[in-house]
N, C-alpha and C positions, 0 to 999 in steps of 0.2 A: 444329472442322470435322467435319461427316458423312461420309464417305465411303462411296462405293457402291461395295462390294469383291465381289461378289457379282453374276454378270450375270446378266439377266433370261433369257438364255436358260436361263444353267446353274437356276434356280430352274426353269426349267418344265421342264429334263431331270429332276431330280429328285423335282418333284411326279407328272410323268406316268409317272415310271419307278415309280411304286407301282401299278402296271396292268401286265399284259401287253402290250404293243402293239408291231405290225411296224413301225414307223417308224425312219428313224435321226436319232436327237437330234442335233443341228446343229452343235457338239463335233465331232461325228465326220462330219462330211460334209465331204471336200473343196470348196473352193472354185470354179466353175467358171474355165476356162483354155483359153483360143484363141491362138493362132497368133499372133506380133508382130512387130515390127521394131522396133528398140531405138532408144532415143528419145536421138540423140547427147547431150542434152542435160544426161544425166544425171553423164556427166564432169565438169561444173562445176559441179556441188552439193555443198557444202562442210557435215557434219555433221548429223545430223536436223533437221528444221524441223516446227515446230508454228504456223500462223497462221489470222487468222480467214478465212475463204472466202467469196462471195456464193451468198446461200441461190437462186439464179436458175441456177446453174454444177451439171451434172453431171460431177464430176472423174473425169477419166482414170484408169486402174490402172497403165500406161505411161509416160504423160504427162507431166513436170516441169512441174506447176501454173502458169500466172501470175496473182497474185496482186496484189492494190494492199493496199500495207501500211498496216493499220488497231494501232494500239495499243489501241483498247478499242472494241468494238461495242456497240453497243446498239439496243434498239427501245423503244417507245411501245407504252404495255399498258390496257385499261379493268382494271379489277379482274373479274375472273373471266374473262378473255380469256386465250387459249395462245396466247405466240410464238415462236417458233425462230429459231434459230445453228446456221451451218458450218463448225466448224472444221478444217482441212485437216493433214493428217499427211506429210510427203511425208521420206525416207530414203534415202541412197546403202548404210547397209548393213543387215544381216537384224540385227530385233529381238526380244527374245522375253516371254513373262511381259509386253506389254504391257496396260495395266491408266488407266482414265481416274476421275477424281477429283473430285465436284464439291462446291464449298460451296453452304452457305446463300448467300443475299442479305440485307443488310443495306439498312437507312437507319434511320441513328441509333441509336434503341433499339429499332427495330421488325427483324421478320425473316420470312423467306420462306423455309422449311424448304428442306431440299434433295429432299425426299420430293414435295415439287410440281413436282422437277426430272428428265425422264427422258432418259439418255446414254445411245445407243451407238452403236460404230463401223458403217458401210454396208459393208454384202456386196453384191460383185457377181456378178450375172444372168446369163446370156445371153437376149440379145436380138436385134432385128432391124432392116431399116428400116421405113419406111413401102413400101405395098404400091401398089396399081393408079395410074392417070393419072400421071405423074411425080411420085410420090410425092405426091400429094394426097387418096389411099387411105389407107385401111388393112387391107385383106384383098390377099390375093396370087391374081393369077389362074396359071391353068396358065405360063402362059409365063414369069412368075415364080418359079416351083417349085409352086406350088398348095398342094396338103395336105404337100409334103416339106420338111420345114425345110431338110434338110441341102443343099437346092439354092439356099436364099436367106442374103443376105448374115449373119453373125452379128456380133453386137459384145460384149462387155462393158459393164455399165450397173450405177453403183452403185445402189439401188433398196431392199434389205431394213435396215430399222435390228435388229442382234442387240443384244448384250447390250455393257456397258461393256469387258471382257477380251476378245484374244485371245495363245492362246498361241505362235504366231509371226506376223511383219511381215517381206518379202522383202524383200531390197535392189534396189533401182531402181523402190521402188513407191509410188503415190499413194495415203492412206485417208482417206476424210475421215470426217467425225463428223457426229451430228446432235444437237443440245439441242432439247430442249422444257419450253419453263416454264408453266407453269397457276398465274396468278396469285390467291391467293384472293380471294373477292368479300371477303373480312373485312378484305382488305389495307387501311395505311393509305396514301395516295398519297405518292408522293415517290420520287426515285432511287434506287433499290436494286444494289448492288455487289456482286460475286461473283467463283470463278474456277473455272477448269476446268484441271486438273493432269493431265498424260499420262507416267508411268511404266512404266520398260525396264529389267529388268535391265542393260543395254549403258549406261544413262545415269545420269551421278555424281549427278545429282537430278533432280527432276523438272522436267518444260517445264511454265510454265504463262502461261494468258491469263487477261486482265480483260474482265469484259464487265457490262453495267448495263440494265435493266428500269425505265425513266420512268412510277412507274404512277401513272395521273390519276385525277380525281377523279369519274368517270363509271363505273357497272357494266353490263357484261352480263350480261343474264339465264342461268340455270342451261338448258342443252342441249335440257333437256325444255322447255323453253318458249320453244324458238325459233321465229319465225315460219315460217323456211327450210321448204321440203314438201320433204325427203329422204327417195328414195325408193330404195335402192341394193338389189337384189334378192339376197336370202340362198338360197346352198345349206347343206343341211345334210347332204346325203347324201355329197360330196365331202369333210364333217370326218370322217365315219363310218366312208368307204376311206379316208383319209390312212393313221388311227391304229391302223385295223384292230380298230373296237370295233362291238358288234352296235346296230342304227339304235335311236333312240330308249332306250336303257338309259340307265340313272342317268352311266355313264362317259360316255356318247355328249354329254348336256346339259352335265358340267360340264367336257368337253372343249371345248364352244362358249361356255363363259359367259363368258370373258375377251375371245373375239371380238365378241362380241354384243354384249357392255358398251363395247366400244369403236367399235360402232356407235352405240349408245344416245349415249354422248360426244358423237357428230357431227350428234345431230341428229336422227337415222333417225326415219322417224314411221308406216313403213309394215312389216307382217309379211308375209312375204312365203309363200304359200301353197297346195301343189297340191291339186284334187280330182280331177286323174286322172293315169295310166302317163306317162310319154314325151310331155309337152307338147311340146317345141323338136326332138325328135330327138337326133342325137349332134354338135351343135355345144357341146358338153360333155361330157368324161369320163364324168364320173357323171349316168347318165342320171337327170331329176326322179322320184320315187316319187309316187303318190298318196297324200294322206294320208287318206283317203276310202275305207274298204273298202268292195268292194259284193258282194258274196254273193248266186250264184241257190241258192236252197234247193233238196232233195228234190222238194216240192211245187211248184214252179214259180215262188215266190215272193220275192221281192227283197227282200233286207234291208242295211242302210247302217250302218254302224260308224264312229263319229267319235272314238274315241280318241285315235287319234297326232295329228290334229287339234286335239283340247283342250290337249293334251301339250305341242304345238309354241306356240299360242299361249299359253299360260299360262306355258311357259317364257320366251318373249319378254317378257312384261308383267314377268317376277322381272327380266329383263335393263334393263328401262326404257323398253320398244318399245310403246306401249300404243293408238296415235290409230287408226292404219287395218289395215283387213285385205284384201288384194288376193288373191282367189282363184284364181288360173287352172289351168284356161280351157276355158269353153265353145265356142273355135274354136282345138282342137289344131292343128300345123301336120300331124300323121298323123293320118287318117282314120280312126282307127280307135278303140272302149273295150276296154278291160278289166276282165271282173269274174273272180271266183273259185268255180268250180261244181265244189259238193261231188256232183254226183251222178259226175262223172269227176275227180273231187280232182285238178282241175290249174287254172290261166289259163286262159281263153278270150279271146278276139279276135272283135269283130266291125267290118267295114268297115261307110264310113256315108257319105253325104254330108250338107254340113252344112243343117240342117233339113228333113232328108226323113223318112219315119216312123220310120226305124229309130233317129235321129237325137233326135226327139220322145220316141219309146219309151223308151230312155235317161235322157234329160234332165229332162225335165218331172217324174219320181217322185220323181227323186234331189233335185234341187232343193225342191220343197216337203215332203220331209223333210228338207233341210237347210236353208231359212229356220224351219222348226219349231224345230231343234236351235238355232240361231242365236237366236232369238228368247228361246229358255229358259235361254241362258247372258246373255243382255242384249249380245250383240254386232251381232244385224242392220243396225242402223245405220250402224257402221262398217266392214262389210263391202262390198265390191265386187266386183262380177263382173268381171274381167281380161283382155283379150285383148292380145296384140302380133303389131303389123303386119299386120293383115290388112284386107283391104279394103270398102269402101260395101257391097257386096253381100251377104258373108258375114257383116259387121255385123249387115246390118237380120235374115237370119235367124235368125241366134242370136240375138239381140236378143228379137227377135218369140216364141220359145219361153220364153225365160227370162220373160219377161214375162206368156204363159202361165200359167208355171208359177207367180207371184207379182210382182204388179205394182208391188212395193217394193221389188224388188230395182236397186240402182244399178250403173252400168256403170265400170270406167277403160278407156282405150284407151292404148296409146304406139304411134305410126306416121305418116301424113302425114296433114294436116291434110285433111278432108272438112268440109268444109260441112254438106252434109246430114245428117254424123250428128252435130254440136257438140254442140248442144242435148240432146241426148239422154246425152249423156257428160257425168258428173261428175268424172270425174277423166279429163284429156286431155294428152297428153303430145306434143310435136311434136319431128320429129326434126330437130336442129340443120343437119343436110345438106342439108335439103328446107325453110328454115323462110327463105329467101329471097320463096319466092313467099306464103308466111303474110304477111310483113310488105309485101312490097310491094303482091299483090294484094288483101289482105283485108284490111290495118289490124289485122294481129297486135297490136300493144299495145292498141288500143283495143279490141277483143274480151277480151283478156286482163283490161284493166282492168273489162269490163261482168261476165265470169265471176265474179269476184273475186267483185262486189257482186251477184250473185246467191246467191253462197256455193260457188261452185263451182271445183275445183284446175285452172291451168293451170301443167304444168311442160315442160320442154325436156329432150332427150337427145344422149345421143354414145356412137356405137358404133363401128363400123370405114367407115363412110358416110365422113366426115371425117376428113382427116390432123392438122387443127389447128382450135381448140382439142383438146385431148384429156389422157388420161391413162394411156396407153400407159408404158412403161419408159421409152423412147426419147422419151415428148415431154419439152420442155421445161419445167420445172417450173414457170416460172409461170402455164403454162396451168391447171393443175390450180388456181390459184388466181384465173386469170380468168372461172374458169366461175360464180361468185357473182355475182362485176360484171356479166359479160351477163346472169346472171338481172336485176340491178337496170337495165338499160341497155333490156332486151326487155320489163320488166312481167312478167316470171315467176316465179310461186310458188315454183319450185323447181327440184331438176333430180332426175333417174332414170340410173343406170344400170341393165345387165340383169347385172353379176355382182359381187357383193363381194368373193365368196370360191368362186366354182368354179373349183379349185384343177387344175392338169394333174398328173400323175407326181410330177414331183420340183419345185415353182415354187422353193424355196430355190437351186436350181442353173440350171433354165432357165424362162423366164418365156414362151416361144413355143408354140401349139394350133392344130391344125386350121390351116385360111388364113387367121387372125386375127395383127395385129400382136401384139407380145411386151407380156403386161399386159392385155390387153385384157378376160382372162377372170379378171379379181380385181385388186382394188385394195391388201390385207394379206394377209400371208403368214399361213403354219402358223406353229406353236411358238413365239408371241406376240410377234411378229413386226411392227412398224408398216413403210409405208414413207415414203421424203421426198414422194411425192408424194402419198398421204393427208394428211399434218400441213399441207403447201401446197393442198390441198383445203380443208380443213378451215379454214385461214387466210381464202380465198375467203367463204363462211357465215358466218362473222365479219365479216368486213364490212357483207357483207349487213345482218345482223342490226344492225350499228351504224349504218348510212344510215338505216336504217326510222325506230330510233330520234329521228335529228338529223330526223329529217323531221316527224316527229311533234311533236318540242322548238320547231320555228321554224317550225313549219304558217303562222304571221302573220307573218314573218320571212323568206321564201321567199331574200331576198336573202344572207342569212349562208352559205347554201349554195350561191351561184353558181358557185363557183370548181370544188368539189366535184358539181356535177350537171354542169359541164362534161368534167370527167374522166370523169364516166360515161357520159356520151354517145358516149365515143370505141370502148369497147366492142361495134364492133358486126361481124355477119357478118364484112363485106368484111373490117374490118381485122384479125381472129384468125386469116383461113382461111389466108394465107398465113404465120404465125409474126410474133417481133415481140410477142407479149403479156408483156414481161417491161417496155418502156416503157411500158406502158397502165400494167401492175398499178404500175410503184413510182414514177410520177406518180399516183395516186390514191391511193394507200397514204399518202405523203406530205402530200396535203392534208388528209385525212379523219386525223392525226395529228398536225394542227394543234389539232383541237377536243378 
């Protein structure tokens, strides 16, 4: 048996701790802890319990579990598909030196390293609830508490997966666990058998379960070549404050490379990319940087520096991020540029309205020396001019300049669906909030499916517009995995979020910003860090990816998939916005695990 003695967090204390850095390694950071009432319940728990959990359940810290007793769990795998297990830890007394154990997988004479197997215990968050219209939000208005947490409800939410150890477990408290197995595409098929072992000092041996991996005789394709358009927006300025390393240094890239790589895993197909100050404002910590220097000289002359530019995407493509490049943005939500004048060696600021000459002045230079520079590294192409949320008007003029400025330049947009500006968007993102009247009044899928065959991306979003679906701390986990099936259910390319990783203060202890629900502003943690509702993400994409497939395999056979296109049809608006996606997702999981 292999065992993983060794947690992944303590490897990346000790890989980062060869750097200086202000951070505190996660070791040493208390757990976050709220306020409770003791859960009578815990009087009649007789001795430690180790059982398997439902991957749909976010288990309480307080709460004495209930459980439906499974002797051996298992799932249905293609070969080169990840799927996950919950197992539940639940104690009447303080445990120490605990420590989780997994083996290989066997069948027969064949094996499934344990090194394709990643364990560990969930750290819980604080979090909140859902925010405006009876919780059908997820931003909080004044009357709510607005920007003060400390006036809205908090909760605990297990959320961060650490490392396989830790070294104490309270008495009267729930942990659960998370497996992830990546089956290799080399696998041979057939039931693979395994176990996962939970040792305590406090216990005469260790607790362990059985659990089994059906893997079939059908492959999914390798990450980079999933059809899925994910497009999850990367800061990287938020990894730079975490760790407290200077922006763009050599420390700064291979503090992001484990993150990035673990974007790359999922799918991502887009870099995510500024060319000026303070796009969004401070609806994020770390405010965006441009990667775009522009310098007025001495002489009055503008000059444009595209190094951290090169930097950032050439670092992405070593990470695996290679299809698109999303610039923004030509319609800042402040009015305002920044460049750097050496003749009073400071910033400058100049206001603007969007397409007026000052506006032109700006734009139109910068731009046709950066489709030049774009052109000479061979990325113009998949380059996009990017805007979020803004509206028909301020479209067509920035539109109208960039267009000026070089008539090759392609647009994305994410916001509500305009008519008038469709066609002109290549890459078009509709927000799941608003996308009621896309489909009712304009035959969303059928648009979506005429894009497609123009060659053009339509994906879908969720922000704090919607309480549900979503991928909040606080939502329900299967949402995070029903938002693939509505891609398949709506005709959509993909889906977008606006933050992977802009990280608040401390996200290891509380996961709540600004008047955004808890989560809202990153999907993974710092210090290598997954969480359940990525890998239940990430579950979602997979499927996707496998419908495409069967769709493709019985193009002349439409009927083999009856049962299966019925499932997906249930995926829609009405029935996610109220919760409830945990029967959609494991009635379709179910079928689509038939084949």
């Amino acid at each position: 048996m292999k065992r993983l003695l060794v947690s992944v967090a303590l490897f990346c204390a000790v890989w980062m701790g060869l750097r200086a850095q202000s951070f505190t390694h996660i070791e040493d950071m208390p757990e976050a802890q709220l306020p409770f009432t003791p859960d009578a319940a815990w009087a009649a728990v007789k001795g430690v319990n180790f059982a398997w959990g439902s991957l749909d359940v976010r288990y309480q810290k307080m709460q004495v579990p209930v459980i439906k007793p499974v002797k051996v769990a298992g799932q249905v795998s293609w070969r080169g598909e990840r799927v996950s297990f919950q197992p539940v830890l639940w104690t009447p007394e303080d445990l120490h030196d605990v420590a989780l154990e997994v083996s290989d997988l066997t069948f027969r004479k064949h094996t499934i390293g344990s090194s394709n197997i990643k364990i560990g215990f969930e750290r819980y968050v604080i979090g909140d609830c859902l925010g405006a219209e009876n919780g059908q939000r997820g931003y909080f208005p004044a009357e709510m508490g607005g920007f003060d947490q400390s006036k809205r409800d908090s909760v605990l939410t297990p959320d961060a997966i650490i490392g396989p150890s830790m070294a104490k477990i309270e008495a009267n408290t729930t942990r659960p666990v998370w497996i992830t197995v990546w089956v290799p595409q080399t696998a041979v098929p057939g039931t693979y058998k395994g176990t996962v072992k939970l040792c305590a000092k406090e216990l005469r041996k260790p607790l362990e379960l059985t659990y089994t991996v059906e893997v079939r005789d059908r492959v999914l394709p390798k990450p980079a070549h999933w059809s899925f358009h994910l497009d999850l927006w990367q800061n990287p300025f938020a990894v730079a404050r975490y760790y407290g390393v200077e922006p763009w240094s050599e420390d700064h890239l291979e503090l992001m490379r484990p993150l990035m790589t673990a974007l790359a895993q999922g799918g991502e197909k887009v870099v995510t990319a500024t060319l000026m100050y303070d796009c969004w404002g401070p609806q994020t910590l770390d405010l965006f940087q441009t990667m775009v220097q522009v310098t007025r000289q001495l002489d009055g002359s503008t000059t444009y520096n595209y190094d951290i530019f090169d930097r950032w995407v050439e670092f992405m493509a070593s990470c695996g991020i290679t299809e698109q490049i999303n610039c923004f943005t030509i319609a800042p939500w402040q009015t305002r540029f920044r460049y750097f004048d050496v003749a009073t060696d400071s910033q400058r600021f100049i206001p603007f309205d969007y397409g007026d000459d000052v506006y032109r002045s700006f734009w139109i230079p910068l731009l046709r020396s950066f489709a030049d520079h774009l052109r000479a590294k061979g990325w113009f192409e998949k380059t996009y001019l990017a805007v979020d949320e803004r509206g028909v008007e301020v479209m067509r003029r920035v539109m109208a300049v960039a267009h000026e400025a070089d008539p090759g330049f392609k647009f994305a947009l994410a916001g509500n669906y305009h008519p008038e500006l469709e066609s002109q968007l290549d890459d078009y993102c509709i927000g799941l909030a608003v996308d009621d009247d896309y489909f009712i009044r304009a035959d969303g899928r059928a648009i979506n499916d005429r894009r497609r065959a123009e060659g053009k991306i339509t994906t879908f979003y969720t922000c704090c517009g919607e309480g549900h679906p979503n991928t909040f701390t606080i939502s329900p986990l299967a949402e995070s995995a029903a938002l693939g099936w509505y891609a398949l259910c709506n005709h959509y390319d993909g889906y977008l979020r606006w933050a992977y990783n802009s990280w608040n203060r401390e996200p290891l202890y509380d996961g709540r910003w600004y008047n955004l629900t808890s989560g809202d502003i990153f999907m993974v943690y710092p210090q290598g860090c997954s969480s359940v509702r990525w890998e239940r993400f990430v579950e979602g994409i997979q499927a996707y990816e496998k419908v495409k497939i069967l769709r493709e395999e019985y193009v002349s056979r439409p009927a083999k998939l009856k049962k299966l296109e019925a499932a997906i049809s249930q995926f829609t608006h009405a029935n996610l916005w109220f919760g409830g996606a945990d029967r959609y997702v494991n009635e379709a999981k179910a079928i689509l695990d038939t084949f």
